[in-house]
Backbone as CSV, one residue per row, in Angstrom:
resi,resn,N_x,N_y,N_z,CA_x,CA_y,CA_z,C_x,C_y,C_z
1,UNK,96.393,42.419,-157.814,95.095,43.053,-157.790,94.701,43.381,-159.223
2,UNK,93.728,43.296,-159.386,92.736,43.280,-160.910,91.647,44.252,-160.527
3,UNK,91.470,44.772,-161.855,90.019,46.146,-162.028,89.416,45.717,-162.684
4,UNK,87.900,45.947,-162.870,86.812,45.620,-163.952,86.272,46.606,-163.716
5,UNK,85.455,46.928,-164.813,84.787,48.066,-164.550,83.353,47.057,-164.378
6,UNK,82.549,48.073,-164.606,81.028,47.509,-164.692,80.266,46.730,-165.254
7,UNK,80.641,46.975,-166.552,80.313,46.378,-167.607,80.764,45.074,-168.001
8,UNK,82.247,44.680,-167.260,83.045,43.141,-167.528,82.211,42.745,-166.150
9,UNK,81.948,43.255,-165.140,81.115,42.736,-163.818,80.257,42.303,-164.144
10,UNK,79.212,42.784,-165.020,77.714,42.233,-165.749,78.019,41.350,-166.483
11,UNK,78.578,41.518,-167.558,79.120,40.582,-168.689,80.004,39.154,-167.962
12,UNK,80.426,39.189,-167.190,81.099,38.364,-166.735,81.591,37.998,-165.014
13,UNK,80.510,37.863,-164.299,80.346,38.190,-162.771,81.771,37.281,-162.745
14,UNK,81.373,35.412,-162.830,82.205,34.825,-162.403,83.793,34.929,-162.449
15,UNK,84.204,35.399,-163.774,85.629,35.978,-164.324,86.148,37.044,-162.458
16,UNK,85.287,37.890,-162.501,85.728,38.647,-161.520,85.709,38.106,-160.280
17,UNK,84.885,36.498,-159.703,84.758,36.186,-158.459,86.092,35.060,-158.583
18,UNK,86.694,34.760,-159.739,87.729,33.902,-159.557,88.681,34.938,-159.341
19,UNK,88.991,36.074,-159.632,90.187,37.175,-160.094,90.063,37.393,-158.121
20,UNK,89.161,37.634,-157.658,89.229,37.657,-156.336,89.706,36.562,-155.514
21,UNK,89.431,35.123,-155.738,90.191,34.588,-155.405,91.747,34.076,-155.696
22,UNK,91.565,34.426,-156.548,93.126,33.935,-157.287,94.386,35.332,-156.778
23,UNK,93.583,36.649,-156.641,94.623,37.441,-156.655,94.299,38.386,-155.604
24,UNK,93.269,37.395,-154.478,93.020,38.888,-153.311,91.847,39.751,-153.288
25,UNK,91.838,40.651,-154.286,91.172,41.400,-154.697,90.648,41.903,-155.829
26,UNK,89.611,42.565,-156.256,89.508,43.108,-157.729,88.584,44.694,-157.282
27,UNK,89.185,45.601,-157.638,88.800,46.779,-158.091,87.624,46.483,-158.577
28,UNK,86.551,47.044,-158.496,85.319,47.660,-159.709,85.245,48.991,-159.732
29,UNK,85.551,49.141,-161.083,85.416,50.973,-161.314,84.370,51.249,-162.468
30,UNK,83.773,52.686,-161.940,82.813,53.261,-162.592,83.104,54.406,-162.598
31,UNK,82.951,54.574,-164.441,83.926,55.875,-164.892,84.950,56.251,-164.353
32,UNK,85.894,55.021,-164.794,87.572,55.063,-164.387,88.015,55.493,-163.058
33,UNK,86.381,54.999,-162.244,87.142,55.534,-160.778,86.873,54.508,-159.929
34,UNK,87.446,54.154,-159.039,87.479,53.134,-157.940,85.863,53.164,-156.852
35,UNK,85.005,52.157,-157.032,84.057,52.369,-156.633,83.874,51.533,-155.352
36,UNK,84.147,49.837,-155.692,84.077,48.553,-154.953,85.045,47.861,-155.103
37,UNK,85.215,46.932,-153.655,86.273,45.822,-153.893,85.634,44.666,-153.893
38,UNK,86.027,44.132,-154.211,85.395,42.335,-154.377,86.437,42.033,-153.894
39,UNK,86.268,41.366,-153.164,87.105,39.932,-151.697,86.265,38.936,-151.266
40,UNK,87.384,37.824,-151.758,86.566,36.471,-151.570,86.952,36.128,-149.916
41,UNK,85.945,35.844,-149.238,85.677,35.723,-148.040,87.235,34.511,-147.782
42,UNK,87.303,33.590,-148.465,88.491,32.860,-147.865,89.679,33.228,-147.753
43,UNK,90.286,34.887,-148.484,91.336,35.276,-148.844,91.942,35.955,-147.462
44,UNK,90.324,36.537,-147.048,90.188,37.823,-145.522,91.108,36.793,-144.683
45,UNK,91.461,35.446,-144.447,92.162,34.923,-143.503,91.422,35.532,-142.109
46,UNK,90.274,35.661,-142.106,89.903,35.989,-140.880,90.170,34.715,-140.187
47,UNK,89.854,34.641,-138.862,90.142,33.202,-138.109,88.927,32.444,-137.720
48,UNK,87.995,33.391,-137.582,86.593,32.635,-137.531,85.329,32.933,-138.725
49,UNK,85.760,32.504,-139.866,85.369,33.089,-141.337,83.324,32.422,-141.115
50,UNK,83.142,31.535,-140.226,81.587,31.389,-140.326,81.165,32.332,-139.102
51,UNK,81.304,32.651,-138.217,81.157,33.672,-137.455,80.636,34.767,-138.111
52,UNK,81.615,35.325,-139.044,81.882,36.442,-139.985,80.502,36.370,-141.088
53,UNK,80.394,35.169,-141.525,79.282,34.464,-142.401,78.003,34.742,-141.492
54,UNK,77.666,34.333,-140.043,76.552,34.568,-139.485,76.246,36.036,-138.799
55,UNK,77.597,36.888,-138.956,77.460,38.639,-138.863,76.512,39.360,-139.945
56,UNK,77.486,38.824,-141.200,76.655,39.403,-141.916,75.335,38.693,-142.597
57,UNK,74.895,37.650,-142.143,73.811,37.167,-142.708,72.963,38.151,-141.190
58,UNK,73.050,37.920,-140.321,71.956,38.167,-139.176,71.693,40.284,-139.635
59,UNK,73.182,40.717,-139.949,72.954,42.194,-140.527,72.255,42.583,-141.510
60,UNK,72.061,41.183,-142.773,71.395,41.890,-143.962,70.046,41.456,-143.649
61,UNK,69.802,40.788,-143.022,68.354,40.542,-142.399,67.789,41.595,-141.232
62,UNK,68.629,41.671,-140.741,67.681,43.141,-140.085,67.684,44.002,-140.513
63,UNK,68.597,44.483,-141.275,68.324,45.712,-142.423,67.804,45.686,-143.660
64,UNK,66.868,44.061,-143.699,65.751,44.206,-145.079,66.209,43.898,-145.920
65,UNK,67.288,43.514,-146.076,68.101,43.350,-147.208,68.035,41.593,-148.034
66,UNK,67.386,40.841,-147.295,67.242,39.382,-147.645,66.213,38.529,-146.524
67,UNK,65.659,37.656,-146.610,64.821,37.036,-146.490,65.446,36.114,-145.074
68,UNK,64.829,35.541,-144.407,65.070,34.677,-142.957,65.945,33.734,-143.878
69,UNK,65.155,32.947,-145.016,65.865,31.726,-145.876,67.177,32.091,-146.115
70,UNK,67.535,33.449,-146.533,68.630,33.410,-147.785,69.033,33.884,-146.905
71,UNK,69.021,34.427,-145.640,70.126,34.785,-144.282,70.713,33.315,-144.032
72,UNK,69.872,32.621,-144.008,70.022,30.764,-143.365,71.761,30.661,-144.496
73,UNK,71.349,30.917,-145.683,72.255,30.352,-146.582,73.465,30.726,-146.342
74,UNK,73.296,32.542,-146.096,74.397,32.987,-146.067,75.267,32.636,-144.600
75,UNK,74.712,32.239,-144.084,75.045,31.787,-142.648,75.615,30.392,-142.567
76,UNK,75.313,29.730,-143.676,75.585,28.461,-143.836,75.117,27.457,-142.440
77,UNK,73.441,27.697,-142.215,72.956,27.176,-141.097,71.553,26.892,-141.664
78,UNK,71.215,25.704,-140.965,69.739,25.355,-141.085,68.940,26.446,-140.923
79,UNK,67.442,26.666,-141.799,66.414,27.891,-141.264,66.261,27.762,-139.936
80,UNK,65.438,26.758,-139.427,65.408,26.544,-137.852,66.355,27.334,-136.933
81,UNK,67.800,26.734,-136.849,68.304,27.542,-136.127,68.876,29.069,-136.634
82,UNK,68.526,29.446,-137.776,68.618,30.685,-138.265,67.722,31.660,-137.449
83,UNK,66.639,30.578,-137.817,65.392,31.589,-137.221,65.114,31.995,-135.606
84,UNK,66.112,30.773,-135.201,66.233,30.611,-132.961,67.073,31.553,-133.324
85,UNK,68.092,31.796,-134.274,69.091,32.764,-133.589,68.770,34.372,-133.657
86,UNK,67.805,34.578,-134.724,67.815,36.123,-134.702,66.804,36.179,-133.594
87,UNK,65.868,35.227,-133.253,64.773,35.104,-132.446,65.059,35.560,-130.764
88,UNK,66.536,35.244,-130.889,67.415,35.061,-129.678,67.799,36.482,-129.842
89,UNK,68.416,37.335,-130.568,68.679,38.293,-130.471,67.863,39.823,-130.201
90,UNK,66.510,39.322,-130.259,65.656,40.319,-130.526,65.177,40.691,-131.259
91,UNK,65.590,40.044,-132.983,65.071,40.618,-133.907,63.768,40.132,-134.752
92,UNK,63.224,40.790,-134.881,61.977,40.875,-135.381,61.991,39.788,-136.600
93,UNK,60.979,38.612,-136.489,61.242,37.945,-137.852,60.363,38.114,-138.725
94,UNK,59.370,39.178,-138.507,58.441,39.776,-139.535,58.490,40.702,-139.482
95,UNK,58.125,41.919,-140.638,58.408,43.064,-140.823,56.907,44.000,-140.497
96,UNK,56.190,44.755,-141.652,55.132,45.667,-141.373,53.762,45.034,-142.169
97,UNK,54.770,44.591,-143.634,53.946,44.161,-144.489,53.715,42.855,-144.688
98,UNK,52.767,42.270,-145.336,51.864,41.570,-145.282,53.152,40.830,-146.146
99,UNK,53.743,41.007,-146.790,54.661,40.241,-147.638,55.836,39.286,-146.432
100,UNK,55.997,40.316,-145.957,57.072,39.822,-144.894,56.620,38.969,-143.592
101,UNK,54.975,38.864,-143.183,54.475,37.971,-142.260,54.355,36.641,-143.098
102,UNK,53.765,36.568,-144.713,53.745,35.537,-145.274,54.636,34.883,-145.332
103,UNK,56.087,35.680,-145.552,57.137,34.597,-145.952,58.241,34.307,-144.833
104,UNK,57.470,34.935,-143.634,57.861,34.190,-142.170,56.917,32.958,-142.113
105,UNK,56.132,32.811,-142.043,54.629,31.700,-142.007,55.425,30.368,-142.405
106,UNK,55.717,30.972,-143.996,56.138,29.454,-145.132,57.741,29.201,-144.218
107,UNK,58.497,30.245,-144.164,59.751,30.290,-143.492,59.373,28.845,-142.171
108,UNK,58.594,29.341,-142.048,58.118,28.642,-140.112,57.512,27.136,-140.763
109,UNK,57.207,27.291,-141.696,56.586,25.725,-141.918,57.629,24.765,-142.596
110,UNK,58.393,25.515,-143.206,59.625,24.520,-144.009,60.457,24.500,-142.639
111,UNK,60.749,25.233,-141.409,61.564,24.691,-140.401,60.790,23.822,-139.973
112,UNK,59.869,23.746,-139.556,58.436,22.755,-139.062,59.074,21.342,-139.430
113,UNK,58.541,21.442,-140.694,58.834,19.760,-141.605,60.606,19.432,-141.274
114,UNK,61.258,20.122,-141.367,62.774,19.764,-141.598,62.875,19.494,-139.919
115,UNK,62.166,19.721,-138.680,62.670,19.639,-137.609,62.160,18.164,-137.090
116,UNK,60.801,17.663,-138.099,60.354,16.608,-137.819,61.016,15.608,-138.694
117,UNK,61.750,16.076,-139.385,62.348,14.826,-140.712,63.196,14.584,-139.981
118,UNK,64.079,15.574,-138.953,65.368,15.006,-138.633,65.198,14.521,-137.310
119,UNK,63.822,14.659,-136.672,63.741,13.765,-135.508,63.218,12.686,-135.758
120,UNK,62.783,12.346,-136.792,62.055,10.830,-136.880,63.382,10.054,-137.122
């Protein structure tokens, strides 16, 4: 296990995302105190590690935290069925503001085109 503080985290993200894989884990401390762990998702040996990938993509999307697209990514799934799946769950794929109906719209039109590219 390895520590960085904050400042080698900024200065040097990737250094710390290999130190996580190479050794498990890495400490981040702020003002010499233990704040965050960094764990590289392949280390967790979970058994169903994309499962885990579409938990927390479908979580940071309902809690505002990222976009329908960049849920897709983190999910490692097409938008389309990104968008059937929270659709499926109940969750709201637009928010209050006018920002968040727009970039459902474009969201809905890039699944659009990609659903007709792969049926032709």
């Amino acid at each position: 296990m390895q520590a960085v503080n904050i400042r080698q985290l900024k200065t040097n993200p990737s250094a710390a995302l290999a130190a996580a894989r190479e050794d498990d884990m890495v400490v981040v401390m702020n003002r010499d105190r233990p704040q965050a762990l960094l764990v590289d998702l392949e280390q967790l040996g979970v058994p169903d590690l994309p499962a885990v990938r579409v938990a927390l993509a479908v979580a940071l999307f309902r809690g505002g935290s990222v976009s329908a697209g960049f849920a897709a990514r983190v999910a490692a799934k097409p938008l389309a069925e990104m968008l059937t799946l929270l659709s499926n769950q109940g969750i709201a794929l637009t928010g209050d503001s006018q920002a968040a109906a727009d970039e459902a719209r474009g969201d809905m039109r890039r699944a659009s085109k990609w659903l007709a590219k792969s049926v032709a």
